[in-house]
Backbone as CSV, one residue per row, in Angstrom:
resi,resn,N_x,N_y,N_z,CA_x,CA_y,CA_z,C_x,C_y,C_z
1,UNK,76.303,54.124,171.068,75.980,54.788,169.862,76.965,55.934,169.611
2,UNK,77.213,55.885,168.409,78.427,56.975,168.120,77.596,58.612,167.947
3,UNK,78.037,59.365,168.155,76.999,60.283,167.795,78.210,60.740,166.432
4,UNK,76.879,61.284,165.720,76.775,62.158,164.332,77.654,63.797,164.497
5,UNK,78.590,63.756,163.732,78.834,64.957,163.686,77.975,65.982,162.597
6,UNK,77.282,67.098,162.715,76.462,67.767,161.942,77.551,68.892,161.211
7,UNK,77.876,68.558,160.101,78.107,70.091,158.959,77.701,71.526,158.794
8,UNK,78.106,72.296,159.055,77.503,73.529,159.027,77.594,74.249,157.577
9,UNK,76.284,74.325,156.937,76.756,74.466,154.998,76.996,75.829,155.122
10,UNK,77.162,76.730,155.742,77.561,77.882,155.542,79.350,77.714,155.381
11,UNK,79.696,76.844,156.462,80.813,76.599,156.686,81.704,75.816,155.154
12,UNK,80.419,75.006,154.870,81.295,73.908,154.067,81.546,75.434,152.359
13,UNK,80.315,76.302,152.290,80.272,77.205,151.583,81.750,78.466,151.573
14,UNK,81.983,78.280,152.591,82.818,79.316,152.845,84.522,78.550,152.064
15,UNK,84.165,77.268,152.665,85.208,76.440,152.042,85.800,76.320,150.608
16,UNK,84.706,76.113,150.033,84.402,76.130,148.880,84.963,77.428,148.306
17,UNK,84.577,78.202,148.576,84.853,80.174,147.947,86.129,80.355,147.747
18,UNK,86.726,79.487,149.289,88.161,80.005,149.288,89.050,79.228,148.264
19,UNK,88.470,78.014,148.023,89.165,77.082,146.917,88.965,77.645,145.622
20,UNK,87.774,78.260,145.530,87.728,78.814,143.761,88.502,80.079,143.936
21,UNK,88.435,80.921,145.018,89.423,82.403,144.608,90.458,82.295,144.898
22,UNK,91.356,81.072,145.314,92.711,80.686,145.563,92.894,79.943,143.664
23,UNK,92.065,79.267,143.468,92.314,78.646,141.872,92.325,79.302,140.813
24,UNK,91.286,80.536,141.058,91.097,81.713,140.362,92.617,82.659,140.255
25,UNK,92.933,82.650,141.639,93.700,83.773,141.779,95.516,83.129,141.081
26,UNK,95.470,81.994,140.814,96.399,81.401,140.299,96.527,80.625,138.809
27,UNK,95.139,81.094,138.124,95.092,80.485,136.891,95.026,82.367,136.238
28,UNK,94.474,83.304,137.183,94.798,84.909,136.793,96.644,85.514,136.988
29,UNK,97.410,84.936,137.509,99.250,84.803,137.596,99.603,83.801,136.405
30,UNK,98.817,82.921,135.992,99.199,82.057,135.077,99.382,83.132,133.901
31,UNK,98.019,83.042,133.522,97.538,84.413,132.214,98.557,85.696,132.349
32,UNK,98.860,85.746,133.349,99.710,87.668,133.292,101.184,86.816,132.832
33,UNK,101.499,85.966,132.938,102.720,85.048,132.916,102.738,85.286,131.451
34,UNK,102.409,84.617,130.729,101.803,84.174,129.324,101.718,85.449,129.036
35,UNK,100.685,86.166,129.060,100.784,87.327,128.101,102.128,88.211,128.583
36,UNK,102.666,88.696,129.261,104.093,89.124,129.720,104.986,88.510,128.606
37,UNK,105.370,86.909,128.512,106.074,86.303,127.396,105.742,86.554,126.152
38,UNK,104.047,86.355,126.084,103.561,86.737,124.435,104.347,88.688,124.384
39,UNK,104.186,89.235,124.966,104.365,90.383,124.808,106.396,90.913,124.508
40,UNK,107.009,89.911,125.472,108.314,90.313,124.931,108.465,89.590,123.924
41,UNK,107.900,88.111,123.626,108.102,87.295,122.179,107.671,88.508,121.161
42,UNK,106.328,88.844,121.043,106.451,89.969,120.139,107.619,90.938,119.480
43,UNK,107.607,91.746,120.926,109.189,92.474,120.782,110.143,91.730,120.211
44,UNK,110.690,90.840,120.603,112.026,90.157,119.813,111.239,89.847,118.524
45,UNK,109.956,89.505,118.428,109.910,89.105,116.674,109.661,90.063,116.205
46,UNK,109.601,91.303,116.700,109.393,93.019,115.405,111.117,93.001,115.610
47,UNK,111.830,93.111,116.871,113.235,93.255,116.559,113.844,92.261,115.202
48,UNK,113.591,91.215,115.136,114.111,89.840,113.939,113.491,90.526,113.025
49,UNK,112.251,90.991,113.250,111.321,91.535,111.254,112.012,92.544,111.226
50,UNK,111.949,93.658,111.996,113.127,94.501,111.563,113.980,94.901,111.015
51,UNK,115.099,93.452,111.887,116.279,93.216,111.353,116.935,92.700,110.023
52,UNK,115.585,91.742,109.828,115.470,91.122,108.253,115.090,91.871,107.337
53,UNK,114.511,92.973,107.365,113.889,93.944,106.028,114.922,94.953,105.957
54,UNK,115.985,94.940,106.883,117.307,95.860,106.571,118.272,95.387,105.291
55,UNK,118.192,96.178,104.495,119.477,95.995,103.077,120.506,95.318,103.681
56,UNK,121.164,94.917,102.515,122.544,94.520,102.702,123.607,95.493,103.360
57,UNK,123.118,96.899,102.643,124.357,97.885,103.375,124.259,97.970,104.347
58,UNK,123.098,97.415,105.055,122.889,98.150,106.742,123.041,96.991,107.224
59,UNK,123.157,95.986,106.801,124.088,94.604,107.485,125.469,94.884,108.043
60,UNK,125.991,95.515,107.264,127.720,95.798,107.956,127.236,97.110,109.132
61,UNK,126.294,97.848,109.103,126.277,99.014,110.103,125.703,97.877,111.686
62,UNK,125.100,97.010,111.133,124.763,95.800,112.762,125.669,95.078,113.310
63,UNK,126.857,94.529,112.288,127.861,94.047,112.453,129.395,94.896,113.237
64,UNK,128.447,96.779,113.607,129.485,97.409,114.596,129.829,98.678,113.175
65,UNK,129.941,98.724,112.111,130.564,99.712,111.292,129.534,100.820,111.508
66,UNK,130.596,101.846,111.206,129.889,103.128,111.835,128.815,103.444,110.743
67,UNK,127.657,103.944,111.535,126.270,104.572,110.652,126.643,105.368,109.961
68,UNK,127.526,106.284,109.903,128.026,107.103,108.558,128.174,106.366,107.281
69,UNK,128.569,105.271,107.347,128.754,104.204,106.244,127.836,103.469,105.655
70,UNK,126.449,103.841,106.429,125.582,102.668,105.807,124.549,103.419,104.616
71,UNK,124.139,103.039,103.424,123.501,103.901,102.707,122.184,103.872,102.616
72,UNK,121.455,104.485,102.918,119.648,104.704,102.672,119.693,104.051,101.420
73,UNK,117.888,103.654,101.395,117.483,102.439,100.516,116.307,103.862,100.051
74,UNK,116.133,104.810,100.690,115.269,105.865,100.352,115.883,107.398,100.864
75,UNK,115.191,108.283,99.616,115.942,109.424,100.026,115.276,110.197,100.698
76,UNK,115.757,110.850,101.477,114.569,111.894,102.505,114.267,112.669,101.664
77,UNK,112.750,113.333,102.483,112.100,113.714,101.944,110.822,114.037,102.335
78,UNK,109.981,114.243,101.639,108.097,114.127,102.226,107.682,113.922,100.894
79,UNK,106.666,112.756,101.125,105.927,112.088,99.956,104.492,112.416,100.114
80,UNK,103.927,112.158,98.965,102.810,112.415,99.037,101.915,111.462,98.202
81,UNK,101.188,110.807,98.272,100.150,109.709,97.633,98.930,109.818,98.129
82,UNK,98.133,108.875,96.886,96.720,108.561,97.987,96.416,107.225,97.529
83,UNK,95.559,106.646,98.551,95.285,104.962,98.056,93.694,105.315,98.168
84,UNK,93.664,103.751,97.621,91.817,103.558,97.592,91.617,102.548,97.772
85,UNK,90.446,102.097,98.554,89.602,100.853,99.142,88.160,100.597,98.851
86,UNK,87.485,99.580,99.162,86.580,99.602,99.077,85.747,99.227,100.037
87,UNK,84.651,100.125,100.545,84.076,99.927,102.089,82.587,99.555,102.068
88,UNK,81.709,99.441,102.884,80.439,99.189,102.094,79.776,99.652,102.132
89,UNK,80.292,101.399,101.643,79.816,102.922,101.321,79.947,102.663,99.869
90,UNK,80.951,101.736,99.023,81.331,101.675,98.093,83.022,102.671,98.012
91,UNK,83.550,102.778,97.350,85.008,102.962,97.093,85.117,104.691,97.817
92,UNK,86.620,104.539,98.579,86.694,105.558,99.322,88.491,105.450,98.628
93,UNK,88.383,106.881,99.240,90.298,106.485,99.634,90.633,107.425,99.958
94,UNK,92.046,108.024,101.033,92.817,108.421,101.542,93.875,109.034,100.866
95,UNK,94.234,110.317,101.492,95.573,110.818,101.031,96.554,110.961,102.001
96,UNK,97.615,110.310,101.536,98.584,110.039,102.739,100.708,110.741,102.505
97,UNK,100.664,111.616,103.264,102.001,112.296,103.707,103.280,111.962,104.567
98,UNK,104.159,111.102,104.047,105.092,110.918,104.929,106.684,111.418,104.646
99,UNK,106.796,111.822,105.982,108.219,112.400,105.591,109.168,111.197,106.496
100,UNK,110.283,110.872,105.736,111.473,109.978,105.830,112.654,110.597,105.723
101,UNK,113.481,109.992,106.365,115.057,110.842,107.223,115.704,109.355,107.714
102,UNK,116.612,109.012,106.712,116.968,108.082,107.407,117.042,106.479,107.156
103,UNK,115.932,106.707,106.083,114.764,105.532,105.807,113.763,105.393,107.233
104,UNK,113.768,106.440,108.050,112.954,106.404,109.177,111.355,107.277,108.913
105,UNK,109.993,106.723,109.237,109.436,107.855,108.981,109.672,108.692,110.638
106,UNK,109.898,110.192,109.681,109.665,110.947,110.968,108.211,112.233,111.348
107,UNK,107.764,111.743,110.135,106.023,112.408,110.042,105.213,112.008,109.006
108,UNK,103.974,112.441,109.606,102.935,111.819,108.963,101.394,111.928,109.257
109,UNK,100.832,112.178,107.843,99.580,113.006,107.500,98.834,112.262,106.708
110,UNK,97.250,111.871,107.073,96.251,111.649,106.817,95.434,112.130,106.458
111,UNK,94.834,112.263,105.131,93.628,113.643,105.149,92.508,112.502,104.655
112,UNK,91.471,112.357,105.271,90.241,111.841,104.842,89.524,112.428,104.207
113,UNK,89.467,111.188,102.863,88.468,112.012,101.576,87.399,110.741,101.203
114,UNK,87.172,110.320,102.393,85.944,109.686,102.346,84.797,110.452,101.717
115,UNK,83.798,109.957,100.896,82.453,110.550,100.671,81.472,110.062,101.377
116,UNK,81.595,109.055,102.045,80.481,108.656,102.779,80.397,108.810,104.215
117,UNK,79.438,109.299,105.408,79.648,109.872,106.853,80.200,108.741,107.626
118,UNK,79.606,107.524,107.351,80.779,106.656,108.453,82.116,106.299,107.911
119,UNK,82.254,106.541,106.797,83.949,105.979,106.040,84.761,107.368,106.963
120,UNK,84.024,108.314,106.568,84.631,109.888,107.237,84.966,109.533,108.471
121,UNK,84.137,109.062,109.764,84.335,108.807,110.876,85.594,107.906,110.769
122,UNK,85.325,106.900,110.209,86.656,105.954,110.440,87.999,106.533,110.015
123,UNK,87.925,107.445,108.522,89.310,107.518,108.428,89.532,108.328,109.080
124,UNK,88.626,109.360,109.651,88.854,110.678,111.006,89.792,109.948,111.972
125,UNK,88.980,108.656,112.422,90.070,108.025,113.596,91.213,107.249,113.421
126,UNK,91.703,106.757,112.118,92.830,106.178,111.634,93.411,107.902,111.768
127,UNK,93.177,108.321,111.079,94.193,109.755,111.145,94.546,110.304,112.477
128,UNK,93.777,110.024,113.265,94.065,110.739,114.396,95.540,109.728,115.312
129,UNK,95.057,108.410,115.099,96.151,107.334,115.791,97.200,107.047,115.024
130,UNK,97.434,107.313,113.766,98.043,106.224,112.782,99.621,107.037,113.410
131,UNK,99.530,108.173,113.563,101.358,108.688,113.955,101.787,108.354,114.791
132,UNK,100.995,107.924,115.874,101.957,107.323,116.853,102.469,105.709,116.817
133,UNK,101.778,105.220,115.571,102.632,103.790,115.160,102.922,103.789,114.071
134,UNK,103.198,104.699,113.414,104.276,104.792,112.482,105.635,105.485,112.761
135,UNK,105.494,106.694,113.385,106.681,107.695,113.046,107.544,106.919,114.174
136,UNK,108.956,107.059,113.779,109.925,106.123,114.163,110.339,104.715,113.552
137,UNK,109.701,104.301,112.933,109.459,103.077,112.415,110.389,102.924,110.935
138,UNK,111.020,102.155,110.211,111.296,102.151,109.350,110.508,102.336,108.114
139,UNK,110.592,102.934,106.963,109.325,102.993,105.935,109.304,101.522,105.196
140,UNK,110.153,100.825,105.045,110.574,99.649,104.600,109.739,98.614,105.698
141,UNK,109.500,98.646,106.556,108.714,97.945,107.471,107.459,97.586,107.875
142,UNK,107.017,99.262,107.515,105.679,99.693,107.295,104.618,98.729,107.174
143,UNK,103.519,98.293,107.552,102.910,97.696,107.229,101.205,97.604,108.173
144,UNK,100.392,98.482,108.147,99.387,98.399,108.589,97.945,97.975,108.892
145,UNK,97.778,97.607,109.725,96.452,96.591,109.642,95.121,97.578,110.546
146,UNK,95.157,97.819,111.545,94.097,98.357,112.371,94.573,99.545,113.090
147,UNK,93.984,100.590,112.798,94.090,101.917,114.006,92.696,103.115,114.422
148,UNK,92.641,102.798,115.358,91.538,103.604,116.468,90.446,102.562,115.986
149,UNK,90.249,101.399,115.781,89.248,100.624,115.252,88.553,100.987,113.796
150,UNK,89.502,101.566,113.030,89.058,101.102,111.708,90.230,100.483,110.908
151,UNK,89.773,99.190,110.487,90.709,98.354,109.843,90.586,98.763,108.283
152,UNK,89.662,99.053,107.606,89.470,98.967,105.923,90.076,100.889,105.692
153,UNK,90.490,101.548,106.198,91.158,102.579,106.314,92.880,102.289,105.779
154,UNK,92.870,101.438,106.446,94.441,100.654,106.401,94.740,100.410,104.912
155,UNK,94.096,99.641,104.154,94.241,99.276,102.827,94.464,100.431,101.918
156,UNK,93.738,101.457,102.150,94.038,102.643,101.346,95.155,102.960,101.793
157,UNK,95.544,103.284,102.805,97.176,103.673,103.779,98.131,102.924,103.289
158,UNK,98.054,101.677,103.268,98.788,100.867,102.779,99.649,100.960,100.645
159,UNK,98.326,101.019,100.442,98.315,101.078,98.834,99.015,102.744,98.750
160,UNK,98.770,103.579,99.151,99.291,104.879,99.062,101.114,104.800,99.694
161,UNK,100.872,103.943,100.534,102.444,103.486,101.097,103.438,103.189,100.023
162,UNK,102.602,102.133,98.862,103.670,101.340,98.248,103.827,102.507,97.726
163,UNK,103.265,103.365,97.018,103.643,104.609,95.750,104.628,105.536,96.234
164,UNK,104.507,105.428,97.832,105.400,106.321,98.541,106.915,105.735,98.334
165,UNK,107.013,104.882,98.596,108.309,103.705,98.760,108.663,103.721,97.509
166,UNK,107.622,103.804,96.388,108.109,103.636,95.071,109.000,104.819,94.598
167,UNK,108.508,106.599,94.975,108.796,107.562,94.803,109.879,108.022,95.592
168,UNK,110.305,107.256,96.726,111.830,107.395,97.713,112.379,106.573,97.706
169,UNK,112.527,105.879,96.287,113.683,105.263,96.524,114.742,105.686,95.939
170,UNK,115.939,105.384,96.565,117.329,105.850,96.207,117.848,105.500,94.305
């Protein structure tokens, strides 16, 4: 008679663990992989959007000719506008300050004139984030969707943008 070898399920358990946090631990290197690529693909596609919303004159300044030569599409300055949205406080809107050097913004001011207490909160926190993803940025580029988690803030920012762009240009 052959004898039976007996399984120990703690054992066969232990087995098991190590196969899911070895599969785990290599489908979590997969994901950092991927988002790492999504993240420099990004970069090169704001570098290409960038590069494409640059004038013609600032085509010859990429092509090596010196930046003294290339001419602003806007004149420096500090602008001043306000936009309006509609939230479901009913219609709010924003007054918005940017100063450009460059066609670069290099500041920028939010004043919330919300009437309603949560529109206030939100554009409180768009104002508080919105400078550190704008200033540096081209004004020609501009284009905002979400900051500190209020997105319908943006639309007024935005709409006050175009009047800005409208009022600096060269």
């Amino acid at each position: 008679m052959e004898e039976e070898k007996k399984v120990s399920i703690p054992l066969v358990i232990g087995g098991v663990a190590i196969v899911v946090v070895v599969a785990a631990g290599g489908i979590f290197i997969s994901l950092n992989q991927n988002q790492s690529a999504n993240i420099a693909t990004g970069r090169q596609l704001e570098s290409i959007t960038n590069n494409s919303n640059t004038t013609s004159n600032n085509t010859a300044n990429m092509m090596g000719d010196s930046p003294t030569m290339m001419s602003n599409s806007y004149k420096d300055g500090t602008y001043t506008s306000s936009g309006s949205y509609v939230s479901p406080a009913g219609n709010e809107s924003v007054d918005v300050s940017i100063t450009v050097a460059n066609d670069t913004v290099t500041g920028v001011t939010v004043t919330p004139k919300a009437t309603d207490s949560e529109s206030q909160r939100y554009q409180s926190k768009f104002a508080f984030g919105i400078s550190s993803l704008v200033v540096g940025k081209k004004i020609s580029a501009l284009n905002v969707s979400k900051v500190n988690g209020s997105s319908l803030t943006s639309t007024g920012f935005n709409a006050a943008l175009a009047k800005i762009r409208t009022q600096a240009q060269s």
